[in-house]
Structure formats: C-alpha cells, structure tokens
RODREN-989785 format. One line per 10 residues: their letters; for each residue x, y, z of N, C-alpha, C, O. Coordinates in Angstrom, 3 decimals. Example, Ala and Ser with C-alpha at 12.3 -4.5 7.8 and 13.67 -1.06 7.14 Angstrom:
<zafis>
AS = 13.190:-5.690:7.800:12.300:-4.500:7.800:13.200:-3.300:7.800:14.236:-3.319:8.465  12.850:-2.250:7.080:13.670:-1.060:7.140:12.900:0.030:7.870:13.409:1.138:8.039
</zafis>
This chain:
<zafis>
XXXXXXXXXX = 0.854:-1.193:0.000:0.000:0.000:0.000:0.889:1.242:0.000:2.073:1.234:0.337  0.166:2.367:-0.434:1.225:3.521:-0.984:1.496:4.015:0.522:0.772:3.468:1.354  2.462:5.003:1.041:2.861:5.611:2.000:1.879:6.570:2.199:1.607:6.753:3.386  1.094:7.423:1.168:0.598:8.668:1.237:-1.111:7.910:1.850:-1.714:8.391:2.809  -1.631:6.667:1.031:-2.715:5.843:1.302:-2.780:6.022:2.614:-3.690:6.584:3.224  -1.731:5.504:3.089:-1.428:4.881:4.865:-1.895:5.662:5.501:-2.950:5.571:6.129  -0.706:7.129:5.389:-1.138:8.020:5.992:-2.362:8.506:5.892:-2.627:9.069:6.955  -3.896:8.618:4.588:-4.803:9.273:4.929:-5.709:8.532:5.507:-6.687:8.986:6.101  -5.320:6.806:5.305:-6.263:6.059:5.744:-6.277:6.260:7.901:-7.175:6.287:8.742  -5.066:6.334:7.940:-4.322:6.802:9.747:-5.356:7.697:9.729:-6.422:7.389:10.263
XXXXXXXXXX = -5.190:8.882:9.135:-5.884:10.420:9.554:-7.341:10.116:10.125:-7.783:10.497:11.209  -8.279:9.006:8.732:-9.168:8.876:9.035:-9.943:8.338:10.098:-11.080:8.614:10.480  -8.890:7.306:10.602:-9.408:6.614:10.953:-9.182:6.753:12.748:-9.298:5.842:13.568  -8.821:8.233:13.012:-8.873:8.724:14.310:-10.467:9.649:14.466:-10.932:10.291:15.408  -10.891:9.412:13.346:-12.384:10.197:13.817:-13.263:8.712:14.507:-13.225:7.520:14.203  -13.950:9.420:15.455:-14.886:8.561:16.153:-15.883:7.904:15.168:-16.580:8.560:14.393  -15.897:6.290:15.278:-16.762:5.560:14.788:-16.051:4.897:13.678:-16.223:3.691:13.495  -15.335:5.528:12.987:-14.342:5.094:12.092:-13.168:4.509:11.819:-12.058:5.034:11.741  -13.827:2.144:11.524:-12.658:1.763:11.611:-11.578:2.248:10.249:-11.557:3.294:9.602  -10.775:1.064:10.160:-9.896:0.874:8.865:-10.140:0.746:7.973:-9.503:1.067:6.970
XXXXXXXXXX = -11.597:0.001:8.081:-12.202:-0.517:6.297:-12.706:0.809:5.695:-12.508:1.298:4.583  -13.488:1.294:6.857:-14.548:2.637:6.602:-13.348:3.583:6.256:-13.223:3.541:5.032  -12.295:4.522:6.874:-11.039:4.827:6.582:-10.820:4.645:5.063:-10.827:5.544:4.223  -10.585:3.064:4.817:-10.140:3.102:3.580:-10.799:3.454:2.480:-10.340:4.122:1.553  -11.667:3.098:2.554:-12.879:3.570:1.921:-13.572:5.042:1.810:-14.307:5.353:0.872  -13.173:6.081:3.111:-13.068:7.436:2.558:-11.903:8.054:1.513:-12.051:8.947:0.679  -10.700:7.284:1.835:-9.344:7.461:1.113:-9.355:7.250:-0.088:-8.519:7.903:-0.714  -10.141:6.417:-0.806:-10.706:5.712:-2.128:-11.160:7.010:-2.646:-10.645:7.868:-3.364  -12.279:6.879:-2.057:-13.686:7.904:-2.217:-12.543:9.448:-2.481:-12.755:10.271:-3.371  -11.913:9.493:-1.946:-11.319:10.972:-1.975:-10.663:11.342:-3.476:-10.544:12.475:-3.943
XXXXXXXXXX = -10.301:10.173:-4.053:-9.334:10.382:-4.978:-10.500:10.272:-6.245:-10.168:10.570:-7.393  -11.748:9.864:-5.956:-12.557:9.547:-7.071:-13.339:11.214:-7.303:-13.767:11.549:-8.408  -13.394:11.818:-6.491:-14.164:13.011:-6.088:-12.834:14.543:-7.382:-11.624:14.615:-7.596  -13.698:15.136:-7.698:-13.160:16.250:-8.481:-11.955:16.876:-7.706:-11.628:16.526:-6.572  -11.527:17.541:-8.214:-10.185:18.472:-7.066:-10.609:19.309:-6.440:-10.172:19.453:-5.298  -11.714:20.263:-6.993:-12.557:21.484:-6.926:-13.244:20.993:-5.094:-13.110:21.559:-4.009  -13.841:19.936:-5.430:-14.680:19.596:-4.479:-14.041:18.894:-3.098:-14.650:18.613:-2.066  -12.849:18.730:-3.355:-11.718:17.953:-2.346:-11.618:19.473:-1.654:-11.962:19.783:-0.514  -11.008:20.378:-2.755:-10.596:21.672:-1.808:-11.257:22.339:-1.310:-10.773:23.081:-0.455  -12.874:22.407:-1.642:-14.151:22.824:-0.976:-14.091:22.644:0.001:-14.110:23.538:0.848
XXXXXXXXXX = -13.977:21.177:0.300:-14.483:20.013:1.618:-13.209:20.766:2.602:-13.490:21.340:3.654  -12.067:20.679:2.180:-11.098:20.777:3.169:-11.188:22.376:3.531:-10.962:22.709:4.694  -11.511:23.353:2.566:-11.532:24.911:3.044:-12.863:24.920:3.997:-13.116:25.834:4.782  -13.645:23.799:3.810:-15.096:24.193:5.124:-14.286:23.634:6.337:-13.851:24.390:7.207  -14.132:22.522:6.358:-13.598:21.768:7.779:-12.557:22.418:8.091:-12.317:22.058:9.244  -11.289:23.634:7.573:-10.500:24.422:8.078:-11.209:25.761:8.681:-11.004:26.254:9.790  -12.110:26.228:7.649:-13.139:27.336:8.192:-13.843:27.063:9.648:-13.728:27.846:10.590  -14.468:26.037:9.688:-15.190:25.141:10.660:-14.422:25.099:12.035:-14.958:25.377:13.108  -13.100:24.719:11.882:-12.176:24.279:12.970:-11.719:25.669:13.159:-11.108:25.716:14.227  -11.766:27.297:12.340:-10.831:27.983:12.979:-11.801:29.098:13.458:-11.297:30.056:14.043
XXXXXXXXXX = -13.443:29.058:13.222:-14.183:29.770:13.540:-15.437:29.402:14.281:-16.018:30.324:14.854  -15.904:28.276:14.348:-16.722:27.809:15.319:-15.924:28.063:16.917:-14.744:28.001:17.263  -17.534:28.452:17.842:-17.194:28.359:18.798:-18.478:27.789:19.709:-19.478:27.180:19.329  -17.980:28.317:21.383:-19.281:28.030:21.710:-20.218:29.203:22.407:-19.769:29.885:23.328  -21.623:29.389:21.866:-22.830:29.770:22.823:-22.400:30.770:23.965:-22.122:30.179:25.009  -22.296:31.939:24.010:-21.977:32.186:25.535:-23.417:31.844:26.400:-23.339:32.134:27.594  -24.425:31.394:26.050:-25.243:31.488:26.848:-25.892:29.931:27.182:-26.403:29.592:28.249  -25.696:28.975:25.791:-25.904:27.839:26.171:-25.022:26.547:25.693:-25.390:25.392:25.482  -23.898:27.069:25.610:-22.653:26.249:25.020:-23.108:25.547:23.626:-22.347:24.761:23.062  -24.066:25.789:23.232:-24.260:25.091:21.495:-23.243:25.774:20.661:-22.695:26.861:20.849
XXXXXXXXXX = -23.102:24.910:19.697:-21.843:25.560:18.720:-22.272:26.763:17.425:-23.234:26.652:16.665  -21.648:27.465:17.436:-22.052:28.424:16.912:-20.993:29.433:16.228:-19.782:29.239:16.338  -21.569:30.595:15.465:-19.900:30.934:14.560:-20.039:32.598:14.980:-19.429:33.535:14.464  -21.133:32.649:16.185:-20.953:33.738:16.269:-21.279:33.975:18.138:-21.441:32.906:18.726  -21.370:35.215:18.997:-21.298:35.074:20.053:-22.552:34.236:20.705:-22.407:33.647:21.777  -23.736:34.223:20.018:-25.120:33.272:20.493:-25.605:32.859:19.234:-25.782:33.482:18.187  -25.831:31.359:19.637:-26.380:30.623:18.426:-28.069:31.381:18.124:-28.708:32.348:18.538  -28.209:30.513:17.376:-29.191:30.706:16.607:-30.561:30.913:17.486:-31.293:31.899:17.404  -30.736:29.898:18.254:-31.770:29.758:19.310:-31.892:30.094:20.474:-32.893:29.870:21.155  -30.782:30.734:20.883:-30.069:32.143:22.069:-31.009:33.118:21.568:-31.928:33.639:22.199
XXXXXXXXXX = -30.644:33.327:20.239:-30.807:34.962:19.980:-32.301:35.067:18.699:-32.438:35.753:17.686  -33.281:33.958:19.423:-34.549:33.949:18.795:-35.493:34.426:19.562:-36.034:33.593:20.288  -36.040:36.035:19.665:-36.850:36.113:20.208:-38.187:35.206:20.084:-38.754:35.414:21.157  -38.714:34.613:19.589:-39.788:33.634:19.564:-39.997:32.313:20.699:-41.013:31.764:21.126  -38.472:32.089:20.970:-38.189:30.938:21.818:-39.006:31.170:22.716:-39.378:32.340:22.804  -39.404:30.462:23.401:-39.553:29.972:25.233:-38.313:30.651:25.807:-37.570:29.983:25.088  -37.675:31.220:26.319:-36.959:31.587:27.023:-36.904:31.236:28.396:-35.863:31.083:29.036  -37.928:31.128:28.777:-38.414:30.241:30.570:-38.194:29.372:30.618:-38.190:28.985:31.787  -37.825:28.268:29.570:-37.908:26.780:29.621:-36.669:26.533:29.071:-36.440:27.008:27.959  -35.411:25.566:29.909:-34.584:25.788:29.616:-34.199:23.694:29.279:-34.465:23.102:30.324
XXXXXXXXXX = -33.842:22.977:28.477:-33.755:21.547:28.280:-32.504:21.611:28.345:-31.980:22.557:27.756  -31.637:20.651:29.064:-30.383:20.808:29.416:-30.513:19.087:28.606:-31.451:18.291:28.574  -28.832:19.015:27.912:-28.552:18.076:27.093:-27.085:17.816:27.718:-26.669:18.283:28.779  -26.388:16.961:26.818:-24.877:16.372:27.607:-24.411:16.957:26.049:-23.487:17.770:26.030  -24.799:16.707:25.253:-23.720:16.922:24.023:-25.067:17.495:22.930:-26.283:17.306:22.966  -23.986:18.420:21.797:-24.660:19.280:20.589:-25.666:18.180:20.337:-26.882:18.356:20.403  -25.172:17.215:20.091:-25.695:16.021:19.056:-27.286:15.652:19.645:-28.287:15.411:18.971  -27.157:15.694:21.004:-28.476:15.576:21.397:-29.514:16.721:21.254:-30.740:16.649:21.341  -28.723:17.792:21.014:-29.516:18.900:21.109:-30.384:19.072:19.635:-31.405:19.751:19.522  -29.808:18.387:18.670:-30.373:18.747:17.841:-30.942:17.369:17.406:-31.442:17.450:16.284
XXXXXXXXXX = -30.998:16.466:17.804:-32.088:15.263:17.826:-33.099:16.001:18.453:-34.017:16.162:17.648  -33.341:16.535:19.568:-34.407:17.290:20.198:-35.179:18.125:18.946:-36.329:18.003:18.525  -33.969:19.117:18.473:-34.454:19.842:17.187:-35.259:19.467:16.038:-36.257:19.954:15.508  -34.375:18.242:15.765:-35.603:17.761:14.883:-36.692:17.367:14.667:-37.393:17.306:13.657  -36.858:16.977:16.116:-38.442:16.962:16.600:-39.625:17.926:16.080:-40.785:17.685:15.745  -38.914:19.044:16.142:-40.029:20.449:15.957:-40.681:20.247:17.143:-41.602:21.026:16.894  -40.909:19.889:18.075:-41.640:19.626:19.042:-41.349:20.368:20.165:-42.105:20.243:21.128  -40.280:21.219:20.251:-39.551:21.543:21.730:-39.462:23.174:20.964:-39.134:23.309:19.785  -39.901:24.610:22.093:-39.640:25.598:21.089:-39.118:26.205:22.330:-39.076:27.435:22.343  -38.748:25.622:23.282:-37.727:26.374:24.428:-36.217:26.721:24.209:-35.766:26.676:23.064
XXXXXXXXXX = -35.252:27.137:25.485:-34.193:27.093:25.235:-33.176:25.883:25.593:-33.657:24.755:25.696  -31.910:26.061:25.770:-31.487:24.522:25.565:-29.973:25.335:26.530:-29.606:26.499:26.687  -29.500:24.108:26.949:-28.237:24.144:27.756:-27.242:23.296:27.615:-27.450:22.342:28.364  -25.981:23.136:26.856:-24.951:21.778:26.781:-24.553:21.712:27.834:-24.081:22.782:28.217  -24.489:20.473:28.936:-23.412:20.548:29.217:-21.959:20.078:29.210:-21.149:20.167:30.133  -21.716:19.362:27.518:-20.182:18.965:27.528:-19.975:17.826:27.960:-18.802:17.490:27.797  -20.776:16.868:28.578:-20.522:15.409:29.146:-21.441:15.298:29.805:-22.559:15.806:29.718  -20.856:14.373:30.764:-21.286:13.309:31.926:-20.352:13.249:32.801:-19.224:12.869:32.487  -20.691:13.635:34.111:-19.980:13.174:35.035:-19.349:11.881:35.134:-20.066:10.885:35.044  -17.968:11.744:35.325:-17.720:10.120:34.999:-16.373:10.161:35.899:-15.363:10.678:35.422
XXXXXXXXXX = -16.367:9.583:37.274:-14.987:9.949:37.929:-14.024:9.183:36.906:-12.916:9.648:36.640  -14.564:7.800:36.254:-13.468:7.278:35.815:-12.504:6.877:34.775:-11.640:6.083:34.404  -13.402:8.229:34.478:-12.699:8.629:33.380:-12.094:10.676:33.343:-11.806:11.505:32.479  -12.176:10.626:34.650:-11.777:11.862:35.442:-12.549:13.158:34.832:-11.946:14.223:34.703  -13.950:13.009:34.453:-14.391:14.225:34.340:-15.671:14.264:35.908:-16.511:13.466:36.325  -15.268:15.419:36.284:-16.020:15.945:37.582:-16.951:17.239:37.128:-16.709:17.828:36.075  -18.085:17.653:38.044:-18.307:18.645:37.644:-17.791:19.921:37.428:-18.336:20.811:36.776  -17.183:19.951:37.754:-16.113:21.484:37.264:-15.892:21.092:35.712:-16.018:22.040:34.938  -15.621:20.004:35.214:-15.444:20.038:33.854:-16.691:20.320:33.303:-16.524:20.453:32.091  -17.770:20.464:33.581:-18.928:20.826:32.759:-19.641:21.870:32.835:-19.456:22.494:33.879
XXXXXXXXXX = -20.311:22.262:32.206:-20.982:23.681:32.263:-22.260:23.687:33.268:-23.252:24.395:33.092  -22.144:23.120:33.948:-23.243:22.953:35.279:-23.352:24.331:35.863:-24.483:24.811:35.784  -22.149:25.309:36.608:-21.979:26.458:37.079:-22.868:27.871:36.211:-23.479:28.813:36.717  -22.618:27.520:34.688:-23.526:28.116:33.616:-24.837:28.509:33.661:-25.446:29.579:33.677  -25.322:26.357:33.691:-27.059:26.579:33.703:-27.014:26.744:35.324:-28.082:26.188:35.581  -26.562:27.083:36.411:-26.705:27.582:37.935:-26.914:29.248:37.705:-27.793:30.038:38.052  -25.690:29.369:36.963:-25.650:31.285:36.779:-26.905:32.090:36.052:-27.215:33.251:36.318  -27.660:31.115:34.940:-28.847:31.111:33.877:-30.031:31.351:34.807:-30.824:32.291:34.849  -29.952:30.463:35.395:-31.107:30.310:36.816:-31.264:31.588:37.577:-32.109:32.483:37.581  -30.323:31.389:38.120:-29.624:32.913:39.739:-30.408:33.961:39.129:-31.152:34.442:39.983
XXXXXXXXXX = -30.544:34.500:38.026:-30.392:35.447:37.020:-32.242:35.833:37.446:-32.797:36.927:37.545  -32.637:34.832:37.570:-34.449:34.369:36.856:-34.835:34.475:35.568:-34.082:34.572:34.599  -36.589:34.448:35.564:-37.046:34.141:35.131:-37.421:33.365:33.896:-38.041:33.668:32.876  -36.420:31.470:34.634:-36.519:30.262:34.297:-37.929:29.622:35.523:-37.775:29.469:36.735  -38.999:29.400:34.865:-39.837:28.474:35.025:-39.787:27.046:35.236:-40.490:26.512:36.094  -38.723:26.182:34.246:-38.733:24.525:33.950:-37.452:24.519:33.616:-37.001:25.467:32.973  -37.018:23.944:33.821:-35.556:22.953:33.640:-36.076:21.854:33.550:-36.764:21.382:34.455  -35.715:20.956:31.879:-35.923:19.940:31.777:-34.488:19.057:32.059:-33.428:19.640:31.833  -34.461:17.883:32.470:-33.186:17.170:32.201:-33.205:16.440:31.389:-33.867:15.413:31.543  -32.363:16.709:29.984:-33.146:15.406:29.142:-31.778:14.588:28.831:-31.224:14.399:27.747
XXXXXXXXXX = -31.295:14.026:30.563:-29.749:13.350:30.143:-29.816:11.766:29.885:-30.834:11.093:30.043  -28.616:11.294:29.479:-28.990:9.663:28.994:-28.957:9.108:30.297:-28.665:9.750:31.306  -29.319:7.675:30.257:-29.801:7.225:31.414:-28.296:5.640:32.129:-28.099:4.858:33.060  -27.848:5.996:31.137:-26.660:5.196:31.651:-26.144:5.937:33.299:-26.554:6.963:33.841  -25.114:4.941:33.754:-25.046:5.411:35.306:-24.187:6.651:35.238:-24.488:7.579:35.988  -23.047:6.790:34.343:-22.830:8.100:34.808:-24.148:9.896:34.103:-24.310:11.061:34.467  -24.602:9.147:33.210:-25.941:9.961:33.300:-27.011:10.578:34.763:-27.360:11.661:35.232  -27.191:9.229:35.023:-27.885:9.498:36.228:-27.090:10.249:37.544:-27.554:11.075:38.331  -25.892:9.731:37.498:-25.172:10.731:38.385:-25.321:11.938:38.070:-25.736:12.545:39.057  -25.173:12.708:37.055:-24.639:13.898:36.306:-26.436:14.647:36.985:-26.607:15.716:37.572
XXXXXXXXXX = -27.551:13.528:36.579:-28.942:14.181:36.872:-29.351:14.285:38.530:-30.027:15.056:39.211  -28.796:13.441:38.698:-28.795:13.735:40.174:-28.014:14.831:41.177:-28.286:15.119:42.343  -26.819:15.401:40.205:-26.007:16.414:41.211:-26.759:17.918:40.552:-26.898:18.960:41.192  -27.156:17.700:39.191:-27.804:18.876:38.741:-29.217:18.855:39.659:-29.181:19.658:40.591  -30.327:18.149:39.557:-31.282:18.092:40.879:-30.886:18.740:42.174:-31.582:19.727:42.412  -30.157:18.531:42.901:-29.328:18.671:44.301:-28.675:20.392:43.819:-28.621:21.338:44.605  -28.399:20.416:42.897:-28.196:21.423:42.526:-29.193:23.003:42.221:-28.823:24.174:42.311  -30.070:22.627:41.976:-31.324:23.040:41.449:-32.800:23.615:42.804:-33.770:24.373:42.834  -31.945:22.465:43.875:-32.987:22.464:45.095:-32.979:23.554:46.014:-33.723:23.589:46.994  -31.859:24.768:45.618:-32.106:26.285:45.894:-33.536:27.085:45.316:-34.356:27.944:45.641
XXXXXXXXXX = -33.280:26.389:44.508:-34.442:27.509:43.675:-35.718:26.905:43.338:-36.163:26.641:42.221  -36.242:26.727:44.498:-38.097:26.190:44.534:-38.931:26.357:43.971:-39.698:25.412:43.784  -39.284:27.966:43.269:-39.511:28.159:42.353:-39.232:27.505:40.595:-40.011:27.935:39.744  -38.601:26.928:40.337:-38.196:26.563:38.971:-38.740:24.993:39.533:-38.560:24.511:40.651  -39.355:24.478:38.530:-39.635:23.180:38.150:-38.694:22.570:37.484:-38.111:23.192:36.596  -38.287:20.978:37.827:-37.450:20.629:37.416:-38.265:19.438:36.611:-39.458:19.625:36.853  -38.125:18.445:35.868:-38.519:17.662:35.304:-37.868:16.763:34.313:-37.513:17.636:33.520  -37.476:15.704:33.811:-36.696:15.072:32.959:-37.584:14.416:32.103:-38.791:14.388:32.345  -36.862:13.647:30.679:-37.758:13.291:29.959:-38.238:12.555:30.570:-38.064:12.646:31.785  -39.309:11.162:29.891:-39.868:10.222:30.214:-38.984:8.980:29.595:-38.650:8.844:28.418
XXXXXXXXXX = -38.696:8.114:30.699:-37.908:7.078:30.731:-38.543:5.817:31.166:-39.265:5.542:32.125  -37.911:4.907:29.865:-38.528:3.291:30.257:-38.392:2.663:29.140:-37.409:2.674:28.400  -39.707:1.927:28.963:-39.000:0.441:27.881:-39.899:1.302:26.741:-40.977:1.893:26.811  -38.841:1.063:25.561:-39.140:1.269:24.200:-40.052:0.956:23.760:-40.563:0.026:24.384  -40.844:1.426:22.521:-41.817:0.602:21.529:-41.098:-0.525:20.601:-40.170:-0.413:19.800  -41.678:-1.377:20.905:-40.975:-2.885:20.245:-40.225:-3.605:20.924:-39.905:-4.702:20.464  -39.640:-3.094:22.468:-38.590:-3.566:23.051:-39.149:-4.911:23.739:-40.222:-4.713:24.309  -38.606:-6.413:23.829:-39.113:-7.271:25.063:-39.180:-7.091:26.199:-38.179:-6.393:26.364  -39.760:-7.232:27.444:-39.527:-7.111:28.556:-38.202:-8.030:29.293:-37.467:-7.752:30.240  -38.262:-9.006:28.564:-37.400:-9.821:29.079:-35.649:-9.657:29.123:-34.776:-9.967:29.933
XXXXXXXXXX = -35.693:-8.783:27.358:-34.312:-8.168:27.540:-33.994:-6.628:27.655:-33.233:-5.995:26.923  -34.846:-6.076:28.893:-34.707:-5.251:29.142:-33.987:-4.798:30.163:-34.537:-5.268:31.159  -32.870:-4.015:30.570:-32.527:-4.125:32.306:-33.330:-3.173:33.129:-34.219:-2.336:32.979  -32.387:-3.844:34.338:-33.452:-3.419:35.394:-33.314:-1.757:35.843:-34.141:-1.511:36.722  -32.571:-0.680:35.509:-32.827:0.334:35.411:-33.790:0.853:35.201:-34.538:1.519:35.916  -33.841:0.367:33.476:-34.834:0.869:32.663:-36.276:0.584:33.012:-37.161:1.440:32.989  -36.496:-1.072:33.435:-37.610:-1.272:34.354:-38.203:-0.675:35.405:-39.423:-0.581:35.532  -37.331:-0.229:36.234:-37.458:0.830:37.208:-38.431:2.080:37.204:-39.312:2.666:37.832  -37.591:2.079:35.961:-37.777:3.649:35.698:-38.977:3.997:34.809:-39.393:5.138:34.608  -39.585:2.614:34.194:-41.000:2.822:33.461:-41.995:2.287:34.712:-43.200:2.537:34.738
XXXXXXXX = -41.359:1.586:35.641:-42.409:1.197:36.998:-42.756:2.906:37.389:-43.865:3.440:37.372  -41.599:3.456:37.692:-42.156:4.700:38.170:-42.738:5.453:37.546:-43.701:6.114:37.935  -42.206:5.471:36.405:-43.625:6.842:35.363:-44.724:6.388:34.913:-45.655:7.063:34.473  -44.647:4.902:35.027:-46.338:4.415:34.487:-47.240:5.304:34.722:-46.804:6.116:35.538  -48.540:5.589:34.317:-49.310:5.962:33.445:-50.540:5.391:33.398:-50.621:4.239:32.972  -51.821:6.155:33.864:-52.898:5.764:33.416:-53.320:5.420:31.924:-53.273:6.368:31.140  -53.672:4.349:31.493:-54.499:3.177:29.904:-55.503:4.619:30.022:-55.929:5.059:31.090  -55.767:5.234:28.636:-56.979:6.566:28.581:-57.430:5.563:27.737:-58.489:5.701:27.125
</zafis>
C-alpha cells in the first residue's frame, strides 16, 4: 500500500466511529471526487475548525457570540432543556416539538474517566437560573449510570431555587422492546412513570 494511502487512511481513521475498512474507503472515495470539491471540503472543515465556537449562553456551537436559538426572540426563554452533548440537542431539534431554550453541558460526570463537575458547564445553567425568570428545567440526560449521576447532582443542585420546576424526559422500555431483555434500570424507571391506559 502507498505511503501517502497509509497516511490518509491513519488520519481517518482517528475520527470517532471510524474503523480501517470505513477509513479506507473514505481514502478511495477521496481520490474519485473532483479536485474542486476535495478543496471545498477541506476549506469548510478548516473554516469550521478555525471559527466555530461556543454559545456564551448555552454552550451550542455556533460561529458567532449566540447561536441561533439564544438569539430567537420567539423561543420559550423560561424553559430551559439541558442536554450532555450538541448532538443531542439537535435530535431534540428535529423533533419540531420543543420551542424552548437549551443548555450543553459537555458530558457526563464520569470519575473514571476523570471528568467531575467542574469540567462541565453545570456552574452556567446555575448562573442562567440565579439570574431568573426560568420556570422549567428539563433534564433530558442519557440514562446510563454516569448519566444518572450527572442528573442527580444537577437536581441537588437546582434544590435552591423552589420556584423553577425541574422535570426530565420520560424514561422506560421502548416501543418494540421485550420485557425480558430489558434491564433493570430501565424497568425501574418505566415502573415509576407508568401511566394511566386513557
């Protein structure tokens, strides 16, 4: 294999999700693609990397001082959905369903992998709050255990301000899922939100 191959198949194949085959297979793909459109691709992802930033107000990524949905007067502004990462934020988005505001915070608490809360923007959505007039804080974090940690110190966190409703999504067993291979978290956690049959 050529030296130059190696190396772009390497490059590629440090992006998340992306083994060697997939790798090689962008490296292929690259050389089949026009020149025009190679140097496109690479002048956005240099543009991208030297001018994106983040949100001063809700850490979403953005190319200017407040994203898009910061600086929409139309929003909900009272209602604030706190997420762990962009990616969730805009699964929410695509919903059309949610017309509040939104909060990253950058992870999950995870000692063991040494992120604590100081690494996350927790202090942020605290300062957002202090401020008022926030109504709801949703938590809409994943439900794995360092999730639930992360929802539980934001809760404990939150229990200054009596006023603001706190609330998280609705959690439990999927449509289509068996009961049988479900764990017991997740069981838990649809025992508790069950629901009156209308």
């Amino acid at each position: 294999m050529s030296k130059l191959l190696q190396d772009a198949v390497a490059e590629f194949a440090k992006l998340p999700g992306v083994g060697r085959r997939t790798a090689l297979r962008l490296a292929m793909h690259l050389l089949k693609m026009d020149s025009q459109e190679v140097e496109q691709m690479m002048q956005t992802i240099n543009r991208y990397r030297q001018q994106i930033r983040h949100c001063q107000r809700c850490n979403n990524l953005s190319d200017t001082d407040l994203c898009p949905i910061c600086s929409n007067p139309e929003r909900d502004h009272s209602t604030i959905c706190v997420v762990e990462q962009v990616g969730d934020l805009m699964s929410i988005e695509n919903t059309r369903q949610y017309r509040g505001m939104y909060h990253v915070l950058g992870g999950v608490i995870s000692p063991m992998q040494g992120v604590g809360p100081s690494d996350l923007k927790i202090d942020l959505l605290v300062d957002k709050i202090k401020q008022g007039g926030i109504k709801e804080v949703i938590l809409a974090i994943s439900t794995s255990v360092e999730g639930e940690t992360t929802l539980f110190y934001i809760m404990n966190r939150l229990k200054q301000y009596p006023e603001v409703r706190v609330t998280t999504i609705a959690r439990g067993i999927g449509f289509g899922d068996e009961l049988e291979y479900v764990d017991e978290l997740t069981i838990t956690h649809a025992m508790m939100n069950r629901r009156e049959v209308e």
